[in-house]
CHARMM-style PDB file with segment names, atoms N, HN, CA, C and O in Angstrom:
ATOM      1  N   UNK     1      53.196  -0.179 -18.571  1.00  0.00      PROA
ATOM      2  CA  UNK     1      53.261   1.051 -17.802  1.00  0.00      PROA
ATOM      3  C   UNK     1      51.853   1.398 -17.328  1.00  0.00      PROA
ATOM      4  O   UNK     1      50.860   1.065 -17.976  1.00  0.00      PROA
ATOM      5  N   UNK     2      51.787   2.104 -16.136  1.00  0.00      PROA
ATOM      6  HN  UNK     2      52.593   2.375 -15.610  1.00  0.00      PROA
ATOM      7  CA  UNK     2      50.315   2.090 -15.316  1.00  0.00      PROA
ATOM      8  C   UNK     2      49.770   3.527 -16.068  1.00  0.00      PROA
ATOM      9  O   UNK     2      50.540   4.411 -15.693  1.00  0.00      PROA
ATOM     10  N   UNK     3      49.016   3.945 -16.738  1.00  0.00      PROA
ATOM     11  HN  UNK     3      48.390   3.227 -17.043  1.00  0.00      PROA
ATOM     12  CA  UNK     3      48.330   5.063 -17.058  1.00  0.00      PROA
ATOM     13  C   UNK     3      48.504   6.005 -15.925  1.00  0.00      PROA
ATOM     14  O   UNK     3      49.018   7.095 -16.175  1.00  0.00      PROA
ATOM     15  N   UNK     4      48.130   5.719 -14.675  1.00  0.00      PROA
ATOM     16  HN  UNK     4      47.712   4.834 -14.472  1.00  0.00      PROA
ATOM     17  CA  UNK     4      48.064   6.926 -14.198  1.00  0.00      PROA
ATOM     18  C   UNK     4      49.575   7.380 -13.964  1.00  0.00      PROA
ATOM     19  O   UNK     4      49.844   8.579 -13.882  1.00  0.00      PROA
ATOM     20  N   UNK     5      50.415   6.535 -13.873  1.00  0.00      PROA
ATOM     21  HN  UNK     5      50.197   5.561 -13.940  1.00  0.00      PROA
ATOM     22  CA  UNK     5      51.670   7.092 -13.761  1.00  0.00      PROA
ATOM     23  C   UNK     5      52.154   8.003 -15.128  1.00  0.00      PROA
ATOM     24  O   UNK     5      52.743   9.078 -15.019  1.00  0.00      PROA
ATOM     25  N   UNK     6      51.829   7.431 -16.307  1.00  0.00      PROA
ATOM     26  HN  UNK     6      51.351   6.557 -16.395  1.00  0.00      PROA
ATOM     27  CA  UNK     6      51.698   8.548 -17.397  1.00  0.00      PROA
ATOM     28  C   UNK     6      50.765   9.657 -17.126  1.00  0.00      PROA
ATOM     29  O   UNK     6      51.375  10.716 -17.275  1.00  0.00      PROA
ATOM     30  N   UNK     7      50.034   9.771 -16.926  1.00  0.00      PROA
ATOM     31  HN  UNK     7      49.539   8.911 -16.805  1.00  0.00      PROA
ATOM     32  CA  UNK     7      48.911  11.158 -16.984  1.00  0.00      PROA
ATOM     33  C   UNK     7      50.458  11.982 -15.866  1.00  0.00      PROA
ATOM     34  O   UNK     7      51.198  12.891 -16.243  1.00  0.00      PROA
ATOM     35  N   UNK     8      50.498  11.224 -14.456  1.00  0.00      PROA
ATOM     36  HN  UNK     8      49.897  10.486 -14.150  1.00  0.00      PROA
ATOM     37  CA  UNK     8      51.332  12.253 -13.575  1.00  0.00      PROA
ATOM     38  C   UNK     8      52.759  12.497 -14.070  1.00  0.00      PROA
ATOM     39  O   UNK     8      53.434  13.397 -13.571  1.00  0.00      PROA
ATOM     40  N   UNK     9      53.214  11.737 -15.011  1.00  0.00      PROA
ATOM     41  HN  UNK     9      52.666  11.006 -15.416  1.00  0.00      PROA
ATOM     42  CA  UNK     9      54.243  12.239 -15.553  1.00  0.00      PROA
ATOM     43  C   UNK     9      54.731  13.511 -17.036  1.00  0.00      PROA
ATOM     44  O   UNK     9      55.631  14.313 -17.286  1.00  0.00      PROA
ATOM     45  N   UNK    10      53.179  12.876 -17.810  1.00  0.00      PROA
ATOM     46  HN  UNK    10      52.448  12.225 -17.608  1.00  0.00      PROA
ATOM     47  CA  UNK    10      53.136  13.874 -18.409  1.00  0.00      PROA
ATOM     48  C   UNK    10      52.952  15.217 -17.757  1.00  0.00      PROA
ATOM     49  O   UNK    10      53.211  16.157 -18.509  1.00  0.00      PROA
ATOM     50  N   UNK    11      52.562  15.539 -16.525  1.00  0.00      PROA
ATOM     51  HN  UNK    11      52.351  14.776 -15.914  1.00  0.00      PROA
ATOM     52  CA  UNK    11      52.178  16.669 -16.166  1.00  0.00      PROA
ATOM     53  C   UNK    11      53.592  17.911 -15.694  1.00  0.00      PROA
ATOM     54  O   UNK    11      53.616  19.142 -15.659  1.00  0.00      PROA
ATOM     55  N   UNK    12      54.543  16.940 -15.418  1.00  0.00      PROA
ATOM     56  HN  UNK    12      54.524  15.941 -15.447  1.00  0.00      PROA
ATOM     57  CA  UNK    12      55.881  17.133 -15.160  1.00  0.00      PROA
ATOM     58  C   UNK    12      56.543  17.878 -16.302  1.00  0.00      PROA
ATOM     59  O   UNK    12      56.856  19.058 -16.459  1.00  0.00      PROA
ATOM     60  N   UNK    13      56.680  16.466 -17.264  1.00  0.00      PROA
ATOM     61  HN  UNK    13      56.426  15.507 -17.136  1.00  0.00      PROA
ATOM     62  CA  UNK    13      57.235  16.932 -18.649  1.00  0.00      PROA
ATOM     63  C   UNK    13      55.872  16.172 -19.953  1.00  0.00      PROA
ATOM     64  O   UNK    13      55.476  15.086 -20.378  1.00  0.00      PROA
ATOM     65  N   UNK    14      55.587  17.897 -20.125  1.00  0.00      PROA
ATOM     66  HN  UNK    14      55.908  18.778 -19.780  1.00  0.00      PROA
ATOM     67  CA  UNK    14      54.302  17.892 -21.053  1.00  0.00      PROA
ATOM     68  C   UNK    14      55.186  17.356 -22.581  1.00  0.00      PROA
ATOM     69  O   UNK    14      54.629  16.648 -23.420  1.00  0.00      PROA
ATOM     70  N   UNK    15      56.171  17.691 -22.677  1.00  0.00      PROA
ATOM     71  HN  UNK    15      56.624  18.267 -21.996  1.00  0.00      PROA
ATOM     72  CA  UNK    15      55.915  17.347 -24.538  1.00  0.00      PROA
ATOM     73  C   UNK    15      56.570  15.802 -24.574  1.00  0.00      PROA
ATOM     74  O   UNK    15      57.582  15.308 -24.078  1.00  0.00      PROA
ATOM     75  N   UNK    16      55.489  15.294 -25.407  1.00  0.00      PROA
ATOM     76  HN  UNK    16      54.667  15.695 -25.811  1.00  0.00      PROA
ATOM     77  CA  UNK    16      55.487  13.922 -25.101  1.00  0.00      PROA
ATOM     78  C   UNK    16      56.866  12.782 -26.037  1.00  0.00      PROA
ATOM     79  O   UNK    16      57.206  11.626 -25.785  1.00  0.00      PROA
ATOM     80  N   UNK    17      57.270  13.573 -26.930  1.00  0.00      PROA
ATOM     81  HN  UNK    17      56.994  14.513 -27.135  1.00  0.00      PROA
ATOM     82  CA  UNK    17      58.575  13.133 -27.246  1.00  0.00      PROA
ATOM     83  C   UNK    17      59.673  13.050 -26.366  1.00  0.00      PROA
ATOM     84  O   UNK    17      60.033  11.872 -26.376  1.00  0.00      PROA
ATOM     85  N   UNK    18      60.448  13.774 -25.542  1.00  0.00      PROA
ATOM     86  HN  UNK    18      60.155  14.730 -25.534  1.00  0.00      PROA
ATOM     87  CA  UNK    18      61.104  13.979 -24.595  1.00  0.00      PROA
ATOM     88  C   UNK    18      60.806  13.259 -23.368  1.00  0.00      PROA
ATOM     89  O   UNK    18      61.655  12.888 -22.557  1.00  0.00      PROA
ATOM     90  N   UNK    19      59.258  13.043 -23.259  1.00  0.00      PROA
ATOM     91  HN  UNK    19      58.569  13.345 -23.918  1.00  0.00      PROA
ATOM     92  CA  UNK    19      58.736  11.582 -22.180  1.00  0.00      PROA
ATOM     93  C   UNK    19      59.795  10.540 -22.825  1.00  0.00      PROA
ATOM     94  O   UNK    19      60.893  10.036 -22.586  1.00  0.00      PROA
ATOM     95  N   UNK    20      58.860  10.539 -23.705  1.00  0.00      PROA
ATOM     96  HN  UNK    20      57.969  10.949 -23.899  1.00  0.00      PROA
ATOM     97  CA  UNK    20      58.972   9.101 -23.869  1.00  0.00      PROA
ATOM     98  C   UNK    20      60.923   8.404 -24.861  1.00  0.00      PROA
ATOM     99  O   UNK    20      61.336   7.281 -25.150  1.00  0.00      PROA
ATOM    100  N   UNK    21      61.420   9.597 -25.001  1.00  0.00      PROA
ATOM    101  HN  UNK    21      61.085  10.509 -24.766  1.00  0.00      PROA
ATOM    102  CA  UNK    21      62.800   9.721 -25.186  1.00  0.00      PROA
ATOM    103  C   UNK    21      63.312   9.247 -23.813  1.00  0.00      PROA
ATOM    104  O   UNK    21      64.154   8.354 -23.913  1.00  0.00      PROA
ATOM    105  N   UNK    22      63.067   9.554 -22.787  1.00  0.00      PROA
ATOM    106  HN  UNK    22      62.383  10.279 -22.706  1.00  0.00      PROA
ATOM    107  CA  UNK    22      63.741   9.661 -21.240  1.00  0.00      PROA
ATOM    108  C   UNK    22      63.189   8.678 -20.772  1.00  0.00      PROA
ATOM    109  O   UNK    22      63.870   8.070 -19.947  1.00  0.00      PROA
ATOM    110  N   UNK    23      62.017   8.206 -21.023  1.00  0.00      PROA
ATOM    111  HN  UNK    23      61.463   8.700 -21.694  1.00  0.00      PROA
ATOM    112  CA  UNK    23      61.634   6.544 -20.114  1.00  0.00      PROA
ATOM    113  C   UNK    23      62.218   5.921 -21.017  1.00  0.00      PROA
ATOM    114  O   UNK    23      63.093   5.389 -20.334  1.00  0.00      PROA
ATOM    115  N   UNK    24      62.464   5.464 -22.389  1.00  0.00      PROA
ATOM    116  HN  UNK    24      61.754   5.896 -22.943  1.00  0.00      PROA
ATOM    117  CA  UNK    24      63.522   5.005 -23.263  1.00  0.00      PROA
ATOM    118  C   UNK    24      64.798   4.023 -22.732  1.00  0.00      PROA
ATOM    119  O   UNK    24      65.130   2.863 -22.490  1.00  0.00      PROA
ATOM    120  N   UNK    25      65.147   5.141 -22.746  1.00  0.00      PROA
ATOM    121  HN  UNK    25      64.878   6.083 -22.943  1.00  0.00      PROA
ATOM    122  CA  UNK    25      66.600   5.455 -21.916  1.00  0.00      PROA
ATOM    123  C   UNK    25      67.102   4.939 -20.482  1.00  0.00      PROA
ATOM    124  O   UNK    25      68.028   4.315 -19.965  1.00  0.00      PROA
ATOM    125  N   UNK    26      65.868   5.616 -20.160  1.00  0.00      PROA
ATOM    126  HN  UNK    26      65.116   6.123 -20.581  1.00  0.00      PROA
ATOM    127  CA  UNK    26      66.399   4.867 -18.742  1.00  0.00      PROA
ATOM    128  C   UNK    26      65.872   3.322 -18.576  1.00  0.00      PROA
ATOM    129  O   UNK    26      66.547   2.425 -18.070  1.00  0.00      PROA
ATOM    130  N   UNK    27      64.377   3.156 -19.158  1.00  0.00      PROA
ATOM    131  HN  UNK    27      63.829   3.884 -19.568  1.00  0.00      PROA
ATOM    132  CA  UNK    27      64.665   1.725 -19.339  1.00  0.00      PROA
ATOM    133  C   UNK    27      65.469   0.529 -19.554  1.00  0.00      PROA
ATOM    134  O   UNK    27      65.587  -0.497 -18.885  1.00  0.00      PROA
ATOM    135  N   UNK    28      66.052   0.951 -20.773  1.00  0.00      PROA
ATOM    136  HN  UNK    28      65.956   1.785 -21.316  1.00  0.00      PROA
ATOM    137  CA  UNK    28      67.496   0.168 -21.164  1.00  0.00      PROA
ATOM    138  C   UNK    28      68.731   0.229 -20.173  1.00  0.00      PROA
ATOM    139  O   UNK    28      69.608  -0.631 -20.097  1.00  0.00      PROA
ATOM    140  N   UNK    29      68.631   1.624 -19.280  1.00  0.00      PROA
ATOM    141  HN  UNK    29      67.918   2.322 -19.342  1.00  0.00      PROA
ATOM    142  CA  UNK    29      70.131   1.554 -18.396  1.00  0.00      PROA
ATOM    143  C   UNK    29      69.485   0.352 -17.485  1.00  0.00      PROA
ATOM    144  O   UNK    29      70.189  -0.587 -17.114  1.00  0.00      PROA
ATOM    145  N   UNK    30      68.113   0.448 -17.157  1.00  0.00      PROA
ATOM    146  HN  UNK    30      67.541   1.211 -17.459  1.00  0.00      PROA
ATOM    147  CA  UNK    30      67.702  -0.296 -15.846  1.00  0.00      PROA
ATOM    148  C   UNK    30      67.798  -1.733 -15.914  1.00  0.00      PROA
ATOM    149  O   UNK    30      68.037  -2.566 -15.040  1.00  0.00      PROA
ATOM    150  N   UNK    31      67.429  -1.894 -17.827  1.00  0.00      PROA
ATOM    151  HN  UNK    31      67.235  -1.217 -18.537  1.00  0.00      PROA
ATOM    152  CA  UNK    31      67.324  -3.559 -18.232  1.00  0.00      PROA
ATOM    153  C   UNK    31      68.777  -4.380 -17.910  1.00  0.00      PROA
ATOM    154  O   UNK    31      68.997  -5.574 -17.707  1.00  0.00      PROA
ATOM    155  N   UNK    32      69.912  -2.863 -17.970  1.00  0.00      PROA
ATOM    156  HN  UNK    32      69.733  -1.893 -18.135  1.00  0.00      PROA
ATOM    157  CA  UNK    32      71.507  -3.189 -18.038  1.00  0.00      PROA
ATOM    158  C   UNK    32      72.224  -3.390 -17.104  1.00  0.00      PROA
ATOM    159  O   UNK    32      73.452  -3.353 -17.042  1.00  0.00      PROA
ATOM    160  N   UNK    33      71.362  -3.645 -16.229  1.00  0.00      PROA
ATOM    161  HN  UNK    33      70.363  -3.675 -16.279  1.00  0.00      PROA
ATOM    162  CA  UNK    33      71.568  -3.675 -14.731  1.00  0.00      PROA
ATOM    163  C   UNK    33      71.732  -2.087 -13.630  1.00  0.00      PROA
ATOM    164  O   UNK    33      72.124  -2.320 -12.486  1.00  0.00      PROA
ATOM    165  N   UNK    34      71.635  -1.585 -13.748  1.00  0.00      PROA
ATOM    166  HN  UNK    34      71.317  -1.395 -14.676  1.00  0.00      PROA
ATOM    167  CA  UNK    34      71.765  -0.097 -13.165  1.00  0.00      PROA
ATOM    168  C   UNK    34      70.686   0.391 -12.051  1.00  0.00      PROA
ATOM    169  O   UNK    34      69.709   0.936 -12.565  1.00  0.00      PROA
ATOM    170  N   UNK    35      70.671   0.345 -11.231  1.00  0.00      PROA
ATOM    171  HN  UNK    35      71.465  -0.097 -10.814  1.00  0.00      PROA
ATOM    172  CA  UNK    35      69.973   0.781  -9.571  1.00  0.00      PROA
ATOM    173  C   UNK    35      68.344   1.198  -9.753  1.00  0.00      PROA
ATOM    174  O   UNK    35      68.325   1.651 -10.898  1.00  0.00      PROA
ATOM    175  N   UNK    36      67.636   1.242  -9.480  1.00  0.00      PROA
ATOM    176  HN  UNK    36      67.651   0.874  -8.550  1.00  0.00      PROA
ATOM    177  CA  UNK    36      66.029   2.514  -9.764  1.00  0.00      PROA
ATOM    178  C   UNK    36      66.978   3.487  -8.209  1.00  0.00      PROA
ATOM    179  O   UNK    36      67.851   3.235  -7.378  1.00  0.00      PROA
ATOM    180  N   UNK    37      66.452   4.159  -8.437  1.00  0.00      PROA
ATOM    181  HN  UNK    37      65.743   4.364  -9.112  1.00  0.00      PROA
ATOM    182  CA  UNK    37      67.062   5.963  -7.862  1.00  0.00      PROA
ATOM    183  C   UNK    37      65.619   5.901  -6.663  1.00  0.00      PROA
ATOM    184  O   UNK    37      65.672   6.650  -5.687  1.00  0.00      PROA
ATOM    185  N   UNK    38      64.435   4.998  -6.843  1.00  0.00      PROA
ATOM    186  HN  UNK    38      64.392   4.390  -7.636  1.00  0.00      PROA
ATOM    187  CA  UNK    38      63.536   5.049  -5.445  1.00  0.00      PROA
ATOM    188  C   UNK    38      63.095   3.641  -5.408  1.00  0.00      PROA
ATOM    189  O   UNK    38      63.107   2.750  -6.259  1.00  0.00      PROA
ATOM    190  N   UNK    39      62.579   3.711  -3.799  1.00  0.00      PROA
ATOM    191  HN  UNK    39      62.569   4.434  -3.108  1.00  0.00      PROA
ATOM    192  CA  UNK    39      62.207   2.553  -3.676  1.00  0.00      PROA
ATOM    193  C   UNK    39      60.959   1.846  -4.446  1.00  0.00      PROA
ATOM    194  O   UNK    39      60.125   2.691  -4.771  1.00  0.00      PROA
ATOM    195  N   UNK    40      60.642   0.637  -4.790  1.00  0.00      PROA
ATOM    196  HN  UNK    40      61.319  -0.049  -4.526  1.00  0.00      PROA
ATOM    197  CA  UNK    40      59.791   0.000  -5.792  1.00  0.00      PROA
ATOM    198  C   UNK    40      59.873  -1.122  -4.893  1.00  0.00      PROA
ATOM    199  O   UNK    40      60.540  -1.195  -3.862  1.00  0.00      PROA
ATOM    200  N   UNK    41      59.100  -2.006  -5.416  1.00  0.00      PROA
ATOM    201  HN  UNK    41      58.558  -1.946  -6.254  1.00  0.00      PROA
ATOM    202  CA  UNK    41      58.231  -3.118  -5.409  1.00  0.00      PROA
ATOM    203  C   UNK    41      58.929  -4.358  -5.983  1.00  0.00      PROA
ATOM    204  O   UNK    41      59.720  -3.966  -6.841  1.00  0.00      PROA
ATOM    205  N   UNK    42      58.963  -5.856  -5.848  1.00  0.00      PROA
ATOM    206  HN  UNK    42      58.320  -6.174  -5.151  1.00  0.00      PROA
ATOM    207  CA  UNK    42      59.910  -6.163  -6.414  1.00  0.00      PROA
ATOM    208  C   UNK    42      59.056  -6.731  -7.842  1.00  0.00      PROA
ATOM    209  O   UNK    42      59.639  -7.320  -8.752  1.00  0.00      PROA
ATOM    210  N   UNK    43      57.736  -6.467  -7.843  1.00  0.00      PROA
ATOM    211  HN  UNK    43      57.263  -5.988  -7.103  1.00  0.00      PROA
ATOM    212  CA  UNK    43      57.849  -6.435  -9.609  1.00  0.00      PROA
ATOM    213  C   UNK    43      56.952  -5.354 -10.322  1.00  0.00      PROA
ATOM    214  O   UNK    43      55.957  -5.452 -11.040  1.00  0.00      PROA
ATOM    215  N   UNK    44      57.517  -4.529  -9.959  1.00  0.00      PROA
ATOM    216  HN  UNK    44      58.325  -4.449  -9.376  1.00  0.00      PROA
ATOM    217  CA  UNK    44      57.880  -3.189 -10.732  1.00  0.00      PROA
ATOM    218  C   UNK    44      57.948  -2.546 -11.759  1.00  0.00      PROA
ATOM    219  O   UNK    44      58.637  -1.541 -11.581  1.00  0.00      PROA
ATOM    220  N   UNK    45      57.333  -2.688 -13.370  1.00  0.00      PROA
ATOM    221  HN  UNK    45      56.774  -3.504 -13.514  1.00  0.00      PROA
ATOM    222  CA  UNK    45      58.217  -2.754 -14.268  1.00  0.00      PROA
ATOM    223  C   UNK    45      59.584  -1.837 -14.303  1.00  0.00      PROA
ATOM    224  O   UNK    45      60.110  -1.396 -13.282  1.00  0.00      PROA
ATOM    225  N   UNK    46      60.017  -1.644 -15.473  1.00  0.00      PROA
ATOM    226  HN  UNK    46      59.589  -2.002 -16.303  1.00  0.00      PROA
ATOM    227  CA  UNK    46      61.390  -1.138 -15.472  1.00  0.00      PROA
ATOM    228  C   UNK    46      60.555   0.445 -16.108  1.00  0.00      PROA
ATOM    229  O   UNK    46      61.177   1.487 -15.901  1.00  0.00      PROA
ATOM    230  N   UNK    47      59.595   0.511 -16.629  1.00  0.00      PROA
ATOM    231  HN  UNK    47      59.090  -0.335 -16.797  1.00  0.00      PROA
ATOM    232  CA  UNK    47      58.666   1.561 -17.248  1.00  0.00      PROA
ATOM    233  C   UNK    47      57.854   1.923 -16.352  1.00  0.00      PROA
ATOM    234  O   UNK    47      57.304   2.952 -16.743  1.00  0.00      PROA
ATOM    235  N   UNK    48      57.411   1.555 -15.141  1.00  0.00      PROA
ATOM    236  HN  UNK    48      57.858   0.719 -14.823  1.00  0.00      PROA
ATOM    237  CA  UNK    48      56.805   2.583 -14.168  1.00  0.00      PROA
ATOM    238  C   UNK    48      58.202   2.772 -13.420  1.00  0.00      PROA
ATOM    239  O   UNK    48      58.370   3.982 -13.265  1.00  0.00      PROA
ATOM    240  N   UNK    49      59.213   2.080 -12.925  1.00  0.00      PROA
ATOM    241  HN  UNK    49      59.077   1.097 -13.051  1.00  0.00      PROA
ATOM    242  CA  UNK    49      60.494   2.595 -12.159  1.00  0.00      PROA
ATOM    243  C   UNK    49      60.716   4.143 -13.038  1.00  0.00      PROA
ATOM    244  O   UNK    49      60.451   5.159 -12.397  1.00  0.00      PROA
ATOM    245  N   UNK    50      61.080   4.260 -14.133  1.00  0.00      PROA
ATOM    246  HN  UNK    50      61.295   3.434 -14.654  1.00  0.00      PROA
ATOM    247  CA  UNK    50      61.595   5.405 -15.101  1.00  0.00      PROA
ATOM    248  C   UNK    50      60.226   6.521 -14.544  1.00  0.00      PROA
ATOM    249  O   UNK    50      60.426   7.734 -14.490  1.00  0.00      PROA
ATOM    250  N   UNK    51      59.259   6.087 -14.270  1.00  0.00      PROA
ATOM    251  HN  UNK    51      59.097   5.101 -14.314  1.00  0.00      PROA
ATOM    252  CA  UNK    51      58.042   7.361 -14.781  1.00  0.00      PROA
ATOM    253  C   UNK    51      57.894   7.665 -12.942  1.00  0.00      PROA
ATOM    254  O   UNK    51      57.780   8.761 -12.392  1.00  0.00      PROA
ATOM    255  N   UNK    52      57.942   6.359 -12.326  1.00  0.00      PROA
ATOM    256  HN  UNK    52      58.035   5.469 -12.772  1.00  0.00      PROA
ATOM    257  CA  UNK    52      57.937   7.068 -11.051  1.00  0.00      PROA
ATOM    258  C   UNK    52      59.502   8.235 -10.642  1.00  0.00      PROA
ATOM    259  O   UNK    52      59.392   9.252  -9.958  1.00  0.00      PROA
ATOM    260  N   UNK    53      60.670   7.805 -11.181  1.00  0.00      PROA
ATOM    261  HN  UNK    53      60.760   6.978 -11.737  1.00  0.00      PROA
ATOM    262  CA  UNK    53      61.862   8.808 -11.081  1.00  0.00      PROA
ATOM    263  C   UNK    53      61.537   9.775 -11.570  1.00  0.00      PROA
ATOM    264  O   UNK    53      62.234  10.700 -11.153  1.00  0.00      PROA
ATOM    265  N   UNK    54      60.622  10.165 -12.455  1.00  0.00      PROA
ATOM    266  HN  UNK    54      60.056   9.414 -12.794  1.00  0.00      PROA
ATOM    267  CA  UNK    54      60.470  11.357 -13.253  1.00  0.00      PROA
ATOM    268  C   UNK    54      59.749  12.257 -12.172  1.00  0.00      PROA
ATOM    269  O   UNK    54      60.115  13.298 -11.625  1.00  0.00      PROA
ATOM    270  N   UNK    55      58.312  11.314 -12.020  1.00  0.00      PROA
ATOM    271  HN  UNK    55      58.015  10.468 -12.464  1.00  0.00      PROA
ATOM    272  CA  UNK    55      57.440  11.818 -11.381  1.00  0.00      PROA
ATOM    273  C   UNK    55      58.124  12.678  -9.680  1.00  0.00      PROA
ATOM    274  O   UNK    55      57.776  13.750  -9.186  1.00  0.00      PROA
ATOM    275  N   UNK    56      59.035  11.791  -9.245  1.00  0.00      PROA
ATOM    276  HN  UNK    56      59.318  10.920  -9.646  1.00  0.00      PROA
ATOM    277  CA  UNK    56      60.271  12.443  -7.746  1.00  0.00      PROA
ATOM    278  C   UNK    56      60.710  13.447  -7.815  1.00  0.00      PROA
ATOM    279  O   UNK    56      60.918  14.196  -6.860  1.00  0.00      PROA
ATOM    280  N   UNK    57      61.030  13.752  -9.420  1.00  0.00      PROA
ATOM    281  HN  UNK    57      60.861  13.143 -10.195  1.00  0.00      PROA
ATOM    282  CA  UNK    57      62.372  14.757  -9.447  1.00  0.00      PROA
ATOM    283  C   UNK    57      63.180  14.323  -9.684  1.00  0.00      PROA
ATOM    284  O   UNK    57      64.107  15.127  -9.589  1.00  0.00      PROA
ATOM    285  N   UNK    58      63.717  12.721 -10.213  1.00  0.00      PROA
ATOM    286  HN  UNK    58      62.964  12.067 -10.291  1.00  0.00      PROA
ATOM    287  CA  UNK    58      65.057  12.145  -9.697  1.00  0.00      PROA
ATOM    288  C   UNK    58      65.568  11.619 -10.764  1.00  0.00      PROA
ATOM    289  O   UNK    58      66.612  10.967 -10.777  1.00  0.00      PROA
ATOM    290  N   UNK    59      64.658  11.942 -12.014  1.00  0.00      PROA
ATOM    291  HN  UNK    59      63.810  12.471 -12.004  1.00  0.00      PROA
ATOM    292  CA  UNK    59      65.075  11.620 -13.599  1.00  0.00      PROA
ATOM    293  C   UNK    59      64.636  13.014 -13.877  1.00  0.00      PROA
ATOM    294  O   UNK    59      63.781  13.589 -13.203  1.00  0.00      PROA
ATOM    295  N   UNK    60      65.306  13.577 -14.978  1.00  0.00      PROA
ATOM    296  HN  UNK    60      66.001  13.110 -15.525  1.00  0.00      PROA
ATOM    297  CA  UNK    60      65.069  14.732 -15.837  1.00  0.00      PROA
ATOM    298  C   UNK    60      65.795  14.509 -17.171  1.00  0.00      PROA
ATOM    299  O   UNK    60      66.649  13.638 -17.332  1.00  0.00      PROA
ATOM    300  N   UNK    61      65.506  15.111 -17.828  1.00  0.00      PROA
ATOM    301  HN  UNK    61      64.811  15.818 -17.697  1.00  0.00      PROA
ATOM    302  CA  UNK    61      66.252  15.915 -19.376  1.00  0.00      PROA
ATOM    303  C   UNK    61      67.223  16.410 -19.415  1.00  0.00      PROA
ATOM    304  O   UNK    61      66.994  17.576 -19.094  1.00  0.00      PROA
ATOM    305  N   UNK    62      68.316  16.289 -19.624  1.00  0.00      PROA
ATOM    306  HN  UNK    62      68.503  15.342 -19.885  1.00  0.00      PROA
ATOM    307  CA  UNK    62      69.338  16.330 -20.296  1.00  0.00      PROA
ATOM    308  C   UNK    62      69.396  17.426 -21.242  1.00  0.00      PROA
ATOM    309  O   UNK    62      69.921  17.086 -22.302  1.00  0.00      PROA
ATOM    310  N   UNK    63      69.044  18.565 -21.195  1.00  0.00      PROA
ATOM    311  HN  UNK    63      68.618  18.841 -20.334  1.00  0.00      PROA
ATOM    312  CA  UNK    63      69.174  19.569 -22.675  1.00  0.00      PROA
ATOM    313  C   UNK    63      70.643  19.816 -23.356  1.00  0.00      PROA
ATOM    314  O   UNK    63      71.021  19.700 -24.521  1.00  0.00      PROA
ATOM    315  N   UNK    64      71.256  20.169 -22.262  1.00  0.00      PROA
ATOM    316  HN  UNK    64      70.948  20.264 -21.315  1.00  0.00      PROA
ATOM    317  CA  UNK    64      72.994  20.299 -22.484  1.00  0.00      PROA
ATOM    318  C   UNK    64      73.279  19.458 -23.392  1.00  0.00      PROA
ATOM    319  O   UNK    64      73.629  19.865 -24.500  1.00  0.00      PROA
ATOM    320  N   UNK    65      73.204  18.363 -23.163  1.00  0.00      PROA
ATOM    321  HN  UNK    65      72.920  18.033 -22.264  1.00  0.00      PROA
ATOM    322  CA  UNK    65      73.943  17.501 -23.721  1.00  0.00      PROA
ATOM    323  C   UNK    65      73.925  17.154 -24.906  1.00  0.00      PROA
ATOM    324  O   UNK    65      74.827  16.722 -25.625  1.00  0.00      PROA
ATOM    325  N   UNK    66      72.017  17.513 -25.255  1.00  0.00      PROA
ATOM    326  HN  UNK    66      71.284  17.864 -24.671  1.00  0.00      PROA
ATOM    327  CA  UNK    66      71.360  16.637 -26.196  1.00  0.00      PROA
ATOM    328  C   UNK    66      71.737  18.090 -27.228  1.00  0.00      PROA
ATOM    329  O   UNK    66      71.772  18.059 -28.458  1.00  0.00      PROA
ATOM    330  N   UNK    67      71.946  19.083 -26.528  1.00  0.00      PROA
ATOM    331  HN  UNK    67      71.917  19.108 -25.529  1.00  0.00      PROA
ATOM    332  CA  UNK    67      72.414  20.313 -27.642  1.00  0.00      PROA
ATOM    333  C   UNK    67      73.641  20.423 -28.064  1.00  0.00      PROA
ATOM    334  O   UNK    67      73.865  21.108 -29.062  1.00  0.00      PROA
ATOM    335  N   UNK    68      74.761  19.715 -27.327  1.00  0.00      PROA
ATOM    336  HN  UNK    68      74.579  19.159 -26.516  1.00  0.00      PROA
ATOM    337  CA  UNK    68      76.053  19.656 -27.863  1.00  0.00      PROA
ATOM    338  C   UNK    68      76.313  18.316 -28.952  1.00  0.00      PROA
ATOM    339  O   UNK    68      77.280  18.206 -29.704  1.00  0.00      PROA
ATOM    340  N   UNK    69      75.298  17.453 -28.824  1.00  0.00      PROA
ATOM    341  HN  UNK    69      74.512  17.543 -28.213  1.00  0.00      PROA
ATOM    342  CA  UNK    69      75.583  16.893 -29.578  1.00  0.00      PROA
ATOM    343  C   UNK    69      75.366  17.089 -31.085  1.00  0.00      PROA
ATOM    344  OT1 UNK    69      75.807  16.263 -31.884  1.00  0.00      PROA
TER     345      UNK     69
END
């Protein structure tokens, strides 16, 4: 993952558990075959794809969910 894409993502979503819970996550959907949500590069990792969606607007947190469970 490129540092500066962490510094600009942390700035988004500061607490760094919930980062790194959500690049996680979407890593594995992406490893599982599942779309990136913007355009990229074709080698990309699958960990700047997740931090650049964050960084868009186009990945977020889940609170709902993660509270019903």
């Amino acid at each position: 993952m490129t540092s500066t894409l962490v510094d600009e993502a942390t700035k988004i979503l500061p607490d760094t558990q919930v980062l790194v819970n959500l690049v996680s996550k979407r890593v594995r959907q992406l490893t599982t075959g599942h779309r990136p949500m913007v355009d990229v590069g074709p080698f990309t990792s699958t960990g700047d794809i997740a931090l650049i969606e964050i960084i868009q607007g186009k990945l977020t947190p889940d609170y709902d969910s993660a509270a019903a469970s």
